[in-house]
RODO-2510 file (C-alpha; in nm, 4 decimals, decimal comma):
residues 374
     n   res          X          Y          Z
     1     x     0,0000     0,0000     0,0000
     2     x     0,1372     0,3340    -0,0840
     3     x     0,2416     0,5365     0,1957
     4     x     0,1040     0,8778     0,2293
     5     x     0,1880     1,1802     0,4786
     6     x     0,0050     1,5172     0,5311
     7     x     0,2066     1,7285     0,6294
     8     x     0,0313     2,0777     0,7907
     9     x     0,2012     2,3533     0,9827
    10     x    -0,0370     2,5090     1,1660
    11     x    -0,1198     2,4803     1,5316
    12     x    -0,4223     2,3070     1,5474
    13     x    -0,4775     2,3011     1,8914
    14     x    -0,5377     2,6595     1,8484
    15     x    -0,9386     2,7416     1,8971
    16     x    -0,9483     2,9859     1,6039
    17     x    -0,8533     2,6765     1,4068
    18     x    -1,1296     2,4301     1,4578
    19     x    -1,2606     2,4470     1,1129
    20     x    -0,9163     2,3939     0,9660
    21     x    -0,8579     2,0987     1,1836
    22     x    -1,1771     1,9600     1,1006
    23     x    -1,1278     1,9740     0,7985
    24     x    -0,7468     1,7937     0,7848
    25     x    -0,8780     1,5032     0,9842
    26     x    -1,1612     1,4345     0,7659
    27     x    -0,9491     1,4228     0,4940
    28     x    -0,6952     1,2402     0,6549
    29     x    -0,9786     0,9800     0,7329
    30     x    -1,0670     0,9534     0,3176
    31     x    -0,6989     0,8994     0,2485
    32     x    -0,6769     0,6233     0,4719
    33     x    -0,9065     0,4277     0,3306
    34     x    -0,6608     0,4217     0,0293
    35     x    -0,3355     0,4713     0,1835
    36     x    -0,1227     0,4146     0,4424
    37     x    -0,1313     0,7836     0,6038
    38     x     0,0098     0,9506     0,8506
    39     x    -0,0728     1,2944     0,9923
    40     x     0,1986     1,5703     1,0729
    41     x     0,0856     1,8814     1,2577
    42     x     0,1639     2,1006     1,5792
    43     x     0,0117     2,1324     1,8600
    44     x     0,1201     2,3691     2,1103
    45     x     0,4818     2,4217     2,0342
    46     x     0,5195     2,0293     1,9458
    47     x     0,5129     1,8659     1,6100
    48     x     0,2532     1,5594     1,6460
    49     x     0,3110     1,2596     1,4123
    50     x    -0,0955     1,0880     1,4030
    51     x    -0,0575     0,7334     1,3120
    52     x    -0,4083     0,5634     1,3069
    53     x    -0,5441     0,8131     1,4270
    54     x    -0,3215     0,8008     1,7601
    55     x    -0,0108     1,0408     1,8624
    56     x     0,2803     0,7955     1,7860
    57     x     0,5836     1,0847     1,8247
    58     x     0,5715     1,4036     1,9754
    59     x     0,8562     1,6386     1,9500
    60     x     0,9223     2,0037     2,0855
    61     x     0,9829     2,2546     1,8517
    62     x     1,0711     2,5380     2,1233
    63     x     0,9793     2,8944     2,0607
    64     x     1,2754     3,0557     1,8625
    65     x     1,2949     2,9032     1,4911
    66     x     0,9992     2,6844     1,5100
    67     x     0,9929     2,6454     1,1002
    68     x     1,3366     2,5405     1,0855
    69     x     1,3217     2,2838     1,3412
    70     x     0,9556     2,1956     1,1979
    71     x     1,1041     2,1074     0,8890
    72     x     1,4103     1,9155     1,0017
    73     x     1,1976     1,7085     1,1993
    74     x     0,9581     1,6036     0,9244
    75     x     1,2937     1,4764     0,7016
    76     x     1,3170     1,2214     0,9092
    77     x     0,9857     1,0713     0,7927
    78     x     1,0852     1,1295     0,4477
    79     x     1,1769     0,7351     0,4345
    80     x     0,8480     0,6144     0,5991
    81     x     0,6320     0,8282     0,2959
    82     x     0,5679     0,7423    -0,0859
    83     x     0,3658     1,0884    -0,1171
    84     x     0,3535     1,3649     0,0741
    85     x     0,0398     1,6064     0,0570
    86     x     0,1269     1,9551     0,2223
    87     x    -0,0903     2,2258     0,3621
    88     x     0,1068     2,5250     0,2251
    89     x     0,1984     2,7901     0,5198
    90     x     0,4126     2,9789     0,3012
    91     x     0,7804     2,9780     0,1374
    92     x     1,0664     3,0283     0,2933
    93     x     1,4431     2,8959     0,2507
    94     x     1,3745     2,5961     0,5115
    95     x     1,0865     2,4700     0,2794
    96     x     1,2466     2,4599    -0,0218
    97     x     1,5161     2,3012     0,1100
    98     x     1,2617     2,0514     0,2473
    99     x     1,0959     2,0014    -0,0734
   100     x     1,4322     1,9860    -0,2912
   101     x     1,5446     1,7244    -0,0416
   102     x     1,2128     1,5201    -0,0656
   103     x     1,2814     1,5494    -0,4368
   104     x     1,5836     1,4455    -0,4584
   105     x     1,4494     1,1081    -0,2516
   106     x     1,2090     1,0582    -0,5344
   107     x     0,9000     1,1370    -0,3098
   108     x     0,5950     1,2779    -0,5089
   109     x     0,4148     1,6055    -0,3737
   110     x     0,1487     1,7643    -0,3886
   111     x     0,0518     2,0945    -0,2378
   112     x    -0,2530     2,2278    -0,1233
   113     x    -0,3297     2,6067    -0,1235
   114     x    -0,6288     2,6693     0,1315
   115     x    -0,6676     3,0062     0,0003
   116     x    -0,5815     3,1839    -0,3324
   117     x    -0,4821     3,4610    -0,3579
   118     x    -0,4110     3,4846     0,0342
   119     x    -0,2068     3,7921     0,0683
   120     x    -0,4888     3,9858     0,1122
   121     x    -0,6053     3,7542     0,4147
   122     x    -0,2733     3,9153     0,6456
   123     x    -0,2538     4,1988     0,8169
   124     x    -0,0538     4,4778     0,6586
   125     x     0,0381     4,6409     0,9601
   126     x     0,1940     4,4062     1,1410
   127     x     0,5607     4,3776     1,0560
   128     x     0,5944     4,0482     1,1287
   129     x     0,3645     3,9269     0,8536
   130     x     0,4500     4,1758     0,6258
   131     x     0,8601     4,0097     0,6177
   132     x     0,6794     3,6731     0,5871
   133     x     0,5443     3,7677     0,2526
   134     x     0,7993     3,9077     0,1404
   135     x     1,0243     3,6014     0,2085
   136     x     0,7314     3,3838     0,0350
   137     x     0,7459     3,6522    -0,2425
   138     x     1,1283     3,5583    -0,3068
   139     x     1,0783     3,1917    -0,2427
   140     x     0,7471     3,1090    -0,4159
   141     x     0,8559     3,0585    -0,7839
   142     x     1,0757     2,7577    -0,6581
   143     x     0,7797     2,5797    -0,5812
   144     x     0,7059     2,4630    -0,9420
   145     x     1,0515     2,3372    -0,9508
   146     x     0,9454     2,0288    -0,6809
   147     x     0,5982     1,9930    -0,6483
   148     x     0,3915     1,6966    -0,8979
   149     x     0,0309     1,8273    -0,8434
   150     x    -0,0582     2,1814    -0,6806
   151     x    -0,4478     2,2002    -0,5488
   152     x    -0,6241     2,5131    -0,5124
   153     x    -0,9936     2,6126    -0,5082
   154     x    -0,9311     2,9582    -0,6823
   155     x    -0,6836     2,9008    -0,9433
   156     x    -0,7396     3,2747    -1,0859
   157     x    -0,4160     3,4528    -1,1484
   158     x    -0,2213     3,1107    -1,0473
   159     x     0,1324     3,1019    -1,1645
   160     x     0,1300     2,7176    -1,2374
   161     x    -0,1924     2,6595    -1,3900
   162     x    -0,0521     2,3380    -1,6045
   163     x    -0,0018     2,1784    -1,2653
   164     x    -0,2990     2,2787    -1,0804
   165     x    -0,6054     2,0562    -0,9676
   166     x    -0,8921     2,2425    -0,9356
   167     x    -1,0872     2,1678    -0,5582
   168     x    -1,4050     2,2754    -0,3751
   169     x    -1,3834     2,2485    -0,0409
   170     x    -1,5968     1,9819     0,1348
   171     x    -1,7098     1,8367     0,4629
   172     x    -1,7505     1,5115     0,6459
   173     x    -2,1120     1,4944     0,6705
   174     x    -2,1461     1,2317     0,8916
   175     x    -1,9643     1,4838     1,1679
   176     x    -2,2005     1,6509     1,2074
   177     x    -2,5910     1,6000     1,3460
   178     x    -2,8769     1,7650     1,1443
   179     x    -3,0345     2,0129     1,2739
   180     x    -3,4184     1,9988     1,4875
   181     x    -3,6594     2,2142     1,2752
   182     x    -3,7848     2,4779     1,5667
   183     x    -4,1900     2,4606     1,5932
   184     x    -4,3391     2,6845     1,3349
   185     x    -4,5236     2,8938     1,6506
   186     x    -4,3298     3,1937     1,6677
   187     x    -4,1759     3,1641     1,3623
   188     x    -4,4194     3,4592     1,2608
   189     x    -4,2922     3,6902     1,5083
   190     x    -3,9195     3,6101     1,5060
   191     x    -3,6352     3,4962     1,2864
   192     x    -3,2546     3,4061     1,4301
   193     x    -2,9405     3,4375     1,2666
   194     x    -2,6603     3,2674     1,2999
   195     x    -2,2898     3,2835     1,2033
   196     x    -1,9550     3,0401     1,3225
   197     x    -1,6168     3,0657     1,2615
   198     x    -1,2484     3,2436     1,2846
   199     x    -1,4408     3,5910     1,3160
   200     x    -1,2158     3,7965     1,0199
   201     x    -1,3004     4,1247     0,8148
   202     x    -1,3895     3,9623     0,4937
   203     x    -1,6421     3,7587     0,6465
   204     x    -1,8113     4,0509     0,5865
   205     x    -2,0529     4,0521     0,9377
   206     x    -2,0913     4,4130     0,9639
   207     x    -2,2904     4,4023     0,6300
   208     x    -2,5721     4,1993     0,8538
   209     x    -2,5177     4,4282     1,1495
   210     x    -2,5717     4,7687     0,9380
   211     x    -2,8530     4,5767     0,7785
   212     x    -2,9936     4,5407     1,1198
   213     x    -2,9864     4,8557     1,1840
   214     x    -3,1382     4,9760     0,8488
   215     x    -3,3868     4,7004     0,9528
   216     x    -3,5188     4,8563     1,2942
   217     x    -3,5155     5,2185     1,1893
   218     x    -3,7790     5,1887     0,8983
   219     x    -4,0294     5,1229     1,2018
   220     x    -4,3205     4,8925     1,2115
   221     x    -4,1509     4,6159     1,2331
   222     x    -4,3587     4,2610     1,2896
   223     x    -4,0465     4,0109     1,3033
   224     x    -3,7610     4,0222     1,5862
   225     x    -3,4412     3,9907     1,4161
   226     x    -3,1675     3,8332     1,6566
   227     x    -2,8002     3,7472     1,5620
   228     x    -2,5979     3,4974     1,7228
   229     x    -2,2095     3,5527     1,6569
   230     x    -2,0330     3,2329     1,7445
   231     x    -1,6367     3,2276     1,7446
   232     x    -1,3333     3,4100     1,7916
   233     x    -1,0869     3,5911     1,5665
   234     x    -0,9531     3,9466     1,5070
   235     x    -1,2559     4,1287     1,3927
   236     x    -1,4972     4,0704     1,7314
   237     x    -1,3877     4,3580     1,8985
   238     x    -1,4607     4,5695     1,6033
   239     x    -1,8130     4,4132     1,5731
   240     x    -1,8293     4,4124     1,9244
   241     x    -1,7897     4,7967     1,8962
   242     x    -2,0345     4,8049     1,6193
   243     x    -2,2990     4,6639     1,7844
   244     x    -2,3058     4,9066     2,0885
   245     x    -2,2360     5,2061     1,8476
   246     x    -2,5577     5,0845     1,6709
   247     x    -2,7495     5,0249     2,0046
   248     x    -2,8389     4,6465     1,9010
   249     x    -2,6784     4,4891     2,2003
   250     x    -3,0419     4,3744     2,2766
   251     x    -3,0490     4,1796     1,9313
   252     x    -2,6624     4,0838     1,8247
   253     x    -2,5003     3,8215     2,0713
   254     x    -2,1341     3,6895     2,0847
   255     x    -2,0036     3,3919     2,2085
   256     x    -1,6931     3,2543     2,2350
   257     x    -1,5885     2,9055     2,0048
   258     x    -1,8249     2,6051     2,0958
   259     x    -1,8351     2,2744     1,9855
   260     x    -2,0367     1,9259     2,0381
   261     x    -2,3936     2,0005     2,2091
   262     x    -2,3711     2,3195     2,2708
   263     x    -2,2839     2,4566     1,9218
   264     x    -2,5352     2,1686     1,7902
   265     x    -2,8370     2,3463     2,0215
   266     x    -2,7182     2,6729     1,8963
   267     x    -2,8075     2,5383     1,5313
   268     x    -3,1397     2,4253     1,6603
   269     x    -3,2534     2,7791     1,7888
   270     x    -3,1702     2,9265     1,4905
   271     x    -3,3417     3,0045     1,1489
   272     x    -3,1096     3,0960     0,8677
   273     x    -2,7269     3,0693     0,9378
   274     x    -2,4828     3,3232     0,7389
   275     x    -2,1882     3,2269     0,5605
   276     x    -1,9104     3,4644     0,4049
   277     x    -2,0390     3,8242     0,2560
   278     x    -1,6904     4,0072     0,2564
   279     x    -1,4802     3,7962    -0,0177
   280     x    -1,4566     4,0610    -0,2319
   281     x    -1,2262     4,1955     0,0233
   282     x    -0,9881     3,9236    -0,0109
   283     x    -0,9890     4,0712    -0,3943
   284     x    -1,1335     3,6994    -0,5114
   285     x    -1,4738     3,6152    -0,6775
   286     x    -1,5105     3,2400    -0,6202
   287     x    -1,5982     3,1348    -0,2861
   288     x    -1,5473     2,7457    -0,1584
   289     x    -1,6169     2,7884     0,2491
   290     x    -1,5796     2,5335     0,4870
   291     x    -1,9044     2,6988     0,6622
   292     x    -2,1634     2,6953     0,4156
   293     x    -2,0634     2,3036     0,3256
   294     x    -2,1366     2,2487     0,7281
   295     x    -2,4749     2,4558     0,6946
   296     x    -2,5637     2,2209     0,4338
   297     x    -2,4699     1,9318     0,5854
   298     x    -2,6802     2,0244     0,9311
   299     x    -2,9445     2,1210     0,6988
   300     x    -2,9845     2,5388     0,8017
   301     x    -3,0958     2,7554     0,4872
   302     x    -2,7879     3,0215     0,4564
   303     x    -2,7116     3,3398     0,2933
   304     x    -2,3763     3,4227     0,1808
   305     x    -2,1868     3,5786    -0,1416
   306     x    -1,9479     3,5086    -0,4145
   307     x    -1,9731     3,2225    -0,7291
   308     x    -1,9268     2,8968    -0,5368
   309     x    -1,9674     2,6102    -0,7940
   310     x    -2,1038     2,3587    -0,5667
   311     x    -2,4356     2,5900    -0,4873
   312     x    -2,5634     2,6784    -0,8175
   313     x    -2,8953     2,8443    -0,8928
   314     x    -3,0977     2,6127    -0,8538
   315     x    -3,0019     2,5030    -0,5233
   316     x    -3,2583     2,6566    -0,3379
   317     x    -3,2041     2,6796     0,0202
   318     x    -2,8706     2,9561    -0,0355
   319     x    -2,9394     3,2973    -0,0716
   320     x    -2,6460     3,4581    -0,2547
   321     x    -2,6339     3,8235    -0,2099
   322     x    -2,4379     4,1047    -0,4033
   323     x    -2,0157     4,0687    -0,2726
   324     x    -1,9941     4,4711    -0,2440
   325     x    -2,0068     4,7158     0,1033
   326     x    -2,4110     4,7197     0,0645
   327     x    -2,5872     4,6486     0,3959
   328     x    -2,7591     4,3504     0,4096
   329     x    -3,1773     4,3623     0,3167
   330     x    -3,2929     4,1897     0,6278
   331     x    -3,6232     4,1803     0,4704
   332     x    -3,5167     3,9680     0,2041
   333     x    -3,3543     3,7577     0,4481
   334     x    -3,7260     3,7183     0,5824
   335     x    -3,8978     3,6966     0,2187
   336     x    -3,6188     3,4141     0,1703
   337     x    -3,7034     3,1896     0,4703
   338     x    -4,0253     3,2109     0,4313
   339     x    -4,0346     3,1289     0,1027
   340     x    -3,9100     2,7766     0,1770
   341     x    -3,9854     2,6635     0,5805
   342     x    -4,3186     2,5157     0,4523
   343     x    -4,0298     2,2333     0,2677
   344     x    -3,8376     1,9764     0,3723
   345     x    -3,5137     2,1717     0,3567
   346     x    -3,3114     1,9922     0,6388
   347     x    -3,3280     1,6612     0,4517
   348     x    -3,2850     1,7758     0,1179
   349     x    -2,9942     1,9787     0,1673
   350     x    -2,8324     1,6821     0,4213
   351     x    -2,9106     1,4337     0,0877
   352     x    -2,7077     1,7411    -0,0982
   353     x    -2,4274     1,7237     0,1045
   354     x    -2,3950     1,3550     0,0937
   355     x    -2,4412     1,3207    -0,2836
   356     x    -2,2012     1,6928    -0,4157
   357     x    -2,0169     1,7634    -0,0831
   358     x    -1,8457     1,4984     0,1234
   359     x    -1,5245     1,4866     0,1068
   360     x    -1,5145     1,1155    -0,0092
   361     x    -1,6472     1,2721    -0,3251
   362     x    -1,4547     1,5406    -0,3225
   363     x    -1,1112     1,3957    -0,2696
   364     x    -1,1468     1,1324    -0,5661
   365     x    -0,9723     1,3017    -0,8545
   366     x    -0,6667     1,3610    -0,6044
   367     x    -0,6632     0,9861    -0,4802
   368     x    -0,6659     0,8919    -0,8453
   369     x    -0,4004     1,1469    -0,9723
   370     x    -0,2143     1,0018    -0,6871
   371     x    -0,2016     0,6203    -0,7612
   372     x    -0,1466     0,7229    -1,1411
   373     x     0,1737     0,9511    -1,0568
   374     x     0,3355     0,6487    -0,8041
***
């Protein structure tokens, strides 16, 4: 059986990074029903080595040069691997060097880009990540010159487009429960929002919040509008700040990253859940979000923006909106749900998910590109 390891940087112990590890194990799980795969991440300042599914070496990268002893670490399981599938966390002279070596030991790669472009995902005034592009900047063209198969779900303006394997995100559907349908009494008077995730600008949640707003001061208003933020990341304070500037604290709730029951009841109490509406700040058109895939898969209607491939028009149950500054038209949120909570929705869009967005489906052109390349 070939041998396969994933190989992904970031620290996935970190809270703001529960999507993202979701998202690696449940593809880990697909490629082991093919391969013989092992898992390489950090967690908390140590590089974890997963081997079915259990931590079989742990080793402690320190706090000064973590990507240089990160790397060095992982050559040593250059001799245990056949392929190696990366999560790219961007260039720098340790990772070529870790790719030219892996090379040079005949080991195919491929390399997954979870966003593209992503520059416009860091934060410009902060030095630290400003040097870090730069040094990817210098070090980026190299990649061509070791990598098979590259995988990106926005390959627009991508400098190795004859190498590229076009991906839309997906989701383990089976992780997660569908969601109870609330009792229709009440659902006259009130309709609740709901958004998860790494809270960032281009999510785009002050476009609901303004809506909100717009939304209360035309008067005569029949349905109660409530928002439920759920998550962390570096735009709640700003929203936070919104929210009280806008006097909707009564209406707009935060809390702080949930998982199992508790983020399952949250999905339960809630109406229509709201996926990205800010990618147009990220400078991109196509959207592929881990989110929406989950909404589908729990079965919640959701509005979001952006051409995502895998929700096309008639797919009834999203509600795409414009991807510009526009506030959100709460009352077409309403229009929307109500248009469709007389339907089955939760099942249809759960036998959705199975049938277009699992990531057994999803992951089949890269297991077969991979057993054709060893």
């Amino acid at each position: 059986m070939l041998r396969l390891v994933y190989i992904c940087r970031a620290d996935l112990a970190r809270k703001n990074l529960l999507g993202v590890k979701k998202k690696i194990f449940s593809q880990v799980r697909v490629f082991k029903e093919h391969f013989d795969t092992t898992l390489v991440c950090v967690e908390n300042k140590y590089l974890t080595v997963f081997k079915n599914e259990e931590k079989a070496k742990i080793y402690y990268l320190g706090c000064i040069n973590k990507r240089k002893r990160f790397y060095k670490k992982v050559c040593s399981l250059l001799d245990e691997s056949d392929v190696l599938y990366i999560r790219y966390a961007y260039s720098d002279p340790y990772f070529i060097s870790f790719l030219k070596l892996a090379k040079q030991r005949d080991k195919r790669i491929l390399l997954e880009f979870p966003t593209f472009p992503y520059i416009f995902e860091n934060k410009f005034n902060n030095i630290k990540y400003v040097v870090i592009l730069l040094i990817d900047r210098i070090y980026f063209k190299k990649l061509s010159d070791y990598c098979d198969y590259f995988i990106a779900y926005n390959d627009s303006g991508f400098s190795f487009k004859e190498k590229c394997i076009k991906l839309e995100n997906g989701i383990d559907v089976q992780s997660v429960p569908i969601k109870k349908r609330k009792s229709d009494a009440g659902q006259e008077e009130s309709l609740d929002l709901i958004a998860i995730g790494n809270i960032s600008f281009w999510h785009g949640l002050d476009r609901v919040i303004k809506g909100m707003k717009d939304y209360y001061m035309s008067g005569n208003k029949k349905i109660n509008v409530n928002f439920k933020i759920i998550g962390e990341g570096d735009e709640v304070l700003n929203l936070r700040r919104l929210v009280e500037r806008l006097d909707l604290s009564r209406c707009v709730k935060f809390y702080a990253t949930l998982e199992g029951l508790a983020l399952d009841k949250m999905f339960d109490d809630s109406d229509i859940a709201i996926g990205g509406l800010g990618i147009h700040r990220k400078k991109v058109k196509k959207a592929s979000s881990l989110k929406t895939r989950e909404y589908c898969a729990r079965g919640i209607p959701f509005v979001d923006s952006g051409d995502d491939e895998d929700f096309p028009e008639r797919f009834k149950f999203r509600l795409r909106i414009s991807s510009d500054e526009e506030n959100v038209d709460i009352d077409r949120i309403i229009r929307f749900f109500h248009s469709i909570r007389k339907t089955d929705y939760g099942k249809e869009m759960r036998d959705y998910a199975f049938c277009n967005l699992d990531w057994k489906i999803k992951l089949s052109p890269i297991i077969e590109k991979i057993k054709s390349i060893c």
